[in-house]
N, C-alpha and C positions, 0 to 999 in steps of 0.2 A: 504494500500500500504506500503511496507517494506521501511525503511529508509536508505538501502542499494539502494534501486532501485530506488528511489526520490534522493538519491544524485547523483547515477550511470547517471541518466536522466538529472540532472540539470548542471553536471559535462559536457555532452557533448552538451545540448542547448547554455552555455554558452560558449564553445570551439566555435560551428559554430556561435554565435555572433560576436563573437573576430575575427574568419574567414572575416564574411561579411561585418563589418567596414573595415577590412584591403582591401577588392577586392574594397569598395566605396572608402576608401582613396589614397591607393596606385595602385591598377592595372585601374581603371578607367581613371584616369590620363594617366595613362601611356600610355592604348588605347588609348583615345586621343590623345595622341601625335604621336602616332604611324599612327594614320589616317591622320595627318596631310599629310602626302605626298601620300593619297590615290592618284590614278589615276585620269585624271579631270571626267571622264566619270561618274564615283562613285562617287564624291565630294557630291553628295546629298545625300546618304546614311550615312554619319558621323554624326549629329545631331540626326535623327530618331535613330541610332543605338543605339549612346551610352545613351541616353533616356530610349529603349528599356532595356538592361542592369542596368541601373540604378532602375530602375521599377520592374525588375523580382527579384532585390534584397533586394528590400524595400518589394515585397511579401512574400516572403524567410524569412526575419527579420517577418515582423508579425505577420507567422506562428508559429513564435517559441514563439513568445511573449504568443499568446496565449494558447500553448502548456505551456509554464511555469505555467501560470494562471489556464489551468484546473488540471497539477500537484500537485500545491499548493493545489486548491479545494480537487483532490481527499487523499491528505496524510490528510487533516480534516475534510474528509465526506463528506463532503456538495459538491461533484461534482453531487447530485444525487438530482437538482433542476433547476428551471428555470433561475436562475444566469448562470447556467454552458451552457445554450445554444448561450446567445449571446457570447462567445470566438466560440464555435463551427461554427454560422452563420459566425462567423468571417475570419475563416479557410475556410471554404468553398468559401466563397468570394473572398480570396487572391489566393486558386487555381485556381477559372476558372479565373481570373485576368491576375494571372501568363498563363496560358493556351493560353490566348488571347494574350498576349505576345510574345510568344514565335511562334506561329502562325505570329503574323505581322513579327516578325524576319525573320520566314520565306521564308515571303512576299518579307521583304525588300532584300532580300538575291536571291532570284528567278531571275529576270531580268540582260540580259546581261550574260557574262559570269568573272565575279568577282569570281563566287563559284562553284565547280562543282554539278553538277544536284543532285548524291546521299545526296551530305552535306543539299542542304533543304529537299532531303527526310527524311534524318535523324533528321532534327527540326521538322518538323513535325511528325514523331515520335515520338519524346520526348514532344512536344504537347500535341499526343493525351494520355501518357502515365498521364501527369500531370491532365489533363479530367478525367480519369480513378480513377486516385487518392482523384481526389473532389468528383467524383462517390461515392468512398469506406468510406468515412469520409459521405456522404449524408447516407449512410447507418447505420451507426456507430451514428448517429445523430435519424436516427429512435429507434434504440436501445437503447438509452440516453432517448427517449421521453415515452416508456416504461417500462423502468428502474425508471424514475419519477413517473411515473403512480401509478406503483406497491408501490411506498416506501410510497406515499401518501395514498393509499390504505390500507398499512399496520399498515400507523399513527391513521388514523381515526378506524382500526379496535382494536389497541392497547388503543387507548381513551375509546374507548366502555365497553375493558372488564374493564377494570381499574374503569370504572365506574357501574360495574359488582359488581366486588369483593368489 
């Protein structure tokens, strides 16, 4: 991996870190406060919500996290072992997480008329897009497991001649 493109990468990981502390520290609150004067009907949706939110961005954060982690691996080679799978299990995890999420969002968003009908079409939407996404990474995750395969293949056939010659 070029170290134009591991920095290009870590350069913008760390930008949406910096992003997602600032939405936990500053706009989270904010929403909060801003719900405070929800209507009483709603009052029950404020806790679940800002939970929800809080949640999908702590998944957010440890995707990136582990995106840093298989970075690192790959600019030293060694993404191409069984180390490099649990960040990947790990990815996967935090999308259908976040998926679930974003789903009870929703949820909590459905009842009553707080939200218009299209707006939870569109969470769930974007639900099912983030599904989709832990789909493409479970894919990319088979292709990791044969990518192992093969490098392991090529050590033990590299031993051989070595012990050939």
């Amino acid at each position: 991996m070029g170290q134009v493109t591991v920095l290009a990468l870590r350069a913008v990981i760390a930008a949406l870190l910096a992003g997602s502390l600032a939405v936990q520290t500053v706009m989270v609150p904010l929403l909060a406060s801003d719900l405070d004067g929800l209507d009483e009907r709603y009052a029950y949706v404020r806790t679940p919500l800002l939970a929800v939110v809080v949640l999908i961005v702590l998944a957010a954060q440890t995707v990136l996290i582990c995106v840093w982690r298989l970075v690192t691996m790959a600019r030293r080679g060694t993404v191409f072992s069984y180390a490099a799978f649990r960040y990947v299990h790990i990815v996967i995890g935090a999308f259908v997480a976040a998926a679930l999420l974003v789903f009870t969002l929703g949820a909590l968003l459905a009842p009553g008329e707080a939200v218009a009908p299209g707006v939870v079409l569109l969470v769930g939407g974007v639900g099912l897009a983030i599904v989709g996404i832990a789909l493409v990474v479970l894919v990319l995750r088979m292709l990791l497991a044969q990518a192992v395969a093969r490098e392991l293949e090529a050590s033990r056939m590299r031993a051989e001649l070595a012990e050939v010659i």
